[in-house]
N, C-alpha and C positions, 0 to 999 in steps of 0.2 A: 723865372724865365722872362725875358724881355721882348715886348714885340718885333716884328723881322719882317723884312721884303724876303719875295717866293726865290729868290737868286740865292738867300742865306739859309733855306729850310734844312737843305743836305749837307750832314759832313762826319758822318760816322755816328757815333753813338754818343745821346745829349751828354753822357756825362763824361764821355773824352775819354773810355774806351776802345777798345777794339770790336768794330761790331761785328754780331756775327751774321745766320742768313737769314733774308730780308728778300721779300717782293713788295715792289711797289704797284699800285694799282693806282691809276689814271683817274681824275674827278669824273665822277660821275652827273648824267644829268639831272636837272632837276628831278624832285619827286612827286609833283603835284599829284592830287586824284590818287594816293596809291599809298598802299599802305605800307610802311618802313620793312617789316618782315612778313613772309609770306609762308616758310618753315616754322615747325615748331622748335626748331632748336634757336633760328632767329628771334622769334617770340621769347625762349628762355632768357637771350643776352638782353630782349629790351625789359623783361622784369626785373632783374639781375640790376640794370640803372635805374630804373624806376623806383624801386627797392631801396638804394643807398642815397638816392639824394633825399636834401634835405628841401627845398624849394622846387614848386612843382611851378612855380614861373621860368627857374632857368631850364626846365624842360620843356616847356611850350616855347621858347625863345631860341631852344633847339631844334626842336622840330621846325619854328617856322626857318633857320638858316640854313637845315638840309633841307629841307623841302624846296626853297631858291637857289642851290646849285653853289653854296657858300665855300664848300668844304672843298678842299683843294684834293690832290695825290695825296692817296693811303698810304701810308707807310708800316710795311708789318712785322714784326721782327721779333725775338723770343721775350715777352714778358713788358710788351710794349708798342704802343700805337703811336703813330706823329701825322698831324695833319695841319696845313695852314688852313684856317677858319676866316670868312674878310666877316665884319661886320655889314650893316646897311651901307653906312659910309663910306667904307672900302676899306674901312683899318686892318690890316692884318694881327694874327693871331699864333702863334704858334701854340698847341693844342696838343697833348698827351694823353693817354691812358693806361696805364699801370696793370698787368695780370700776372699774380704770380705764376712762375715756371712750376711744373710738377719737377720733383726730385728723380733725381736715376731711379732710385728703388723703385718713386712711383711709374716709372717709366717700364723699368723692368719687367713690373707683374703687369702693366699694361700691354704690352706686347708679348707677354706669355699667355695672358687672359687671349689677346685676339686671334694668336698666331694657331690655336686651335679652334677654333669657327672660323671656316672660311667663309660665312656668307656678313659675318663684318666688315671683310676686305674687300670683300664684293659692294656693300654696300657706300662703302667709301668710295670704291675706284668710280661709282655711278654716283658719286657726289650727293651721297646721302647718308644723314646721320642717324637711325630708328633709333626707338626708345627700346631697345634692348640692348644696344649697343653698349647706350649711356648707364642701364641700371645692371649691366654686368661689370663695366667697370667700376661702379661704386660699390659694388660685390666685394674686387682686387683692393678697391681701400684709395681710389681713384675719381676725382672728381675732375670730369672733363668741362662740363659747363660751370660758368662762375656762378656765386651765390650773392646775395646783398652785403653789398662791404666788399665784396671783390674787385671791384672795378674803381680802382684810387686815380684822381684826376690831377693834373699837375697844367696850370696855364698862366701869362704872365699879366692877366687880367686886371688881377686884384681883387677877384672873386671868390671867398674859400668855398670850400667840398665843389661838386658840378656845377660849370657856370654852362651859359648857353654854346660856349666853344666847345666842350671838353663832350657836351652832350650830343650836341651836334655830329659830333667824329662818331657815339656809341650808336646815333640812327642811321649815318652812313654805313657803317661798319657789318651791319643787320644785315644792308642789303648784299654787302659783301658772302656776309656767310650764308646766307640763303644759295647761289651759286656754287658754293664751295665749301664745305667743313675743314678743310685742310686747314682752311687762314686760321682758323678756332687751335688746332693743333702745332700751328707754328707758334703760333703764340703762348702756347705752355710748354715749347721748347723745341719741338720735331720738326724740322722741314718735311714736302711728302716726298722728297729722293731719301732723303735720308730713313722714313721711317717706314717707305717701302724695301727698301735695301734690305732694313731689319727684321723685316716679317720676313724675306725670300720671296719678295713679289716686284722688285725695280724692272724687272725683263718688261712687267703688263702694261707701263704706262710709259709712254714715250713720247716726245713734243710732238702733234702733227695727227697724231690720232684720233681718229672717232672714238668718241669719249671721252679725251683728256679735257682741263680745266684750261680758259686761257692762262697763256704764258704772264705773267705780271709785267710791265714795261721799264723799261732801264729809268731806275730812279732820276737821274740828271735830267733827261729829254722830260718826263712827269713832271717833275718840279718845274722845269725851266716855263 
């Protein structure tokens, strides 16, 4: 992939598919004074990169461009992250992260596993993800959080494995899922209309709601 101005970030799916659903979420502010996750399922994803790369410079080169406000609109979509990354300079970036999608099957007994305890649905819809949630679905044969080697970086740097773009998007990304587990789960394939619909719970959460998650922002306007 080749470097790009923030006008050419959007335009379906990098590799000229049909994409499917997708929030985007807005740059966020810096992160000085603070630490990237603040969950422990957050902490999971930043072991998870920590874990796979192989240079613990392009990780501190990460930190320091999330932490200065580098990293542009999230883009979140099934089995894959997109973010324009600027350098110091102001060089743009285009910046990916790779997670594989769970399978139907795994999908299946995941939503079979949660659809009997409702207080996983509960703890979802209150935008949290406990550690029973997680170790009963690895019960069903289901891994929700990624493991080292999960998180494959693709940027047009010229950097191989995680360069400080690709890392940068996984400490943004932290802060994302601390607010929200859902993002965690679209990106192993589920939107959360779609995979409340499926449990028999879309009636509970409704845009506008005490409790709901903000709404993601129209990709174009983020970008632009």
């Amino acid at each position: 992939m080749s470097r790009y101005d923030d006008d050419d970030a959007h335009g379906g799916d990098a590799d000229g598919g049909v994409a499917g659903p997708e929030r985007t979420f807005a740059a966020l502010p810096p992160a000085r004074g603070r630490a990237f996750a603040q969950s422990w399922w957050g902490r999971a994803w930043l072991t998870a990169l920590e874990a796979t790369a192989l240079d613990s410079g392009q990780l501190k080169a990460g930190r320091r461009l999330a932490r200065a406000g580098a990293v542009g609109a999230v883009s979140v979509r099934p089995g894959r992250l997109t973010a324009v990354v600027r350098d110091r300079d102001g060089t743009a970036h285009r910046a990916d992260v790779l997670v594989q999608e769970l399978s139907g099957d795994q999908w299946d007994r995941f939503l079979a596993m949660a659809a009997g305890r409702a207080g996983h649905v509960a703890a979802l819809l209150d935008r949290e993800m406990p550690t029973h949630l997680v170790e009963d679905a690895e019960l069903a044969g289901v891994d929700l959080l990624p493991g080292p080697g999960d998180l494959e970086p693709e940027c047009g740097c010229g950097v191989w494995d995680h360069c400080g773009h690709t890392a940068a998007l996984c400490y943004q990304v932290a802060r994302l899922l601390d607010e929200d587990p859902f993002v965690l789960l679209l990106l192993r394939g589920r939107d959360e209309r779609a995979l409340l619909d499926e449990l028999g719970t879309g009636h509970a959460v409704r845009a506008g709601q005490p409790g709901a998650a903000p709404e993601g922002v129209d990709a174009a306007d983020a970008y632009a």
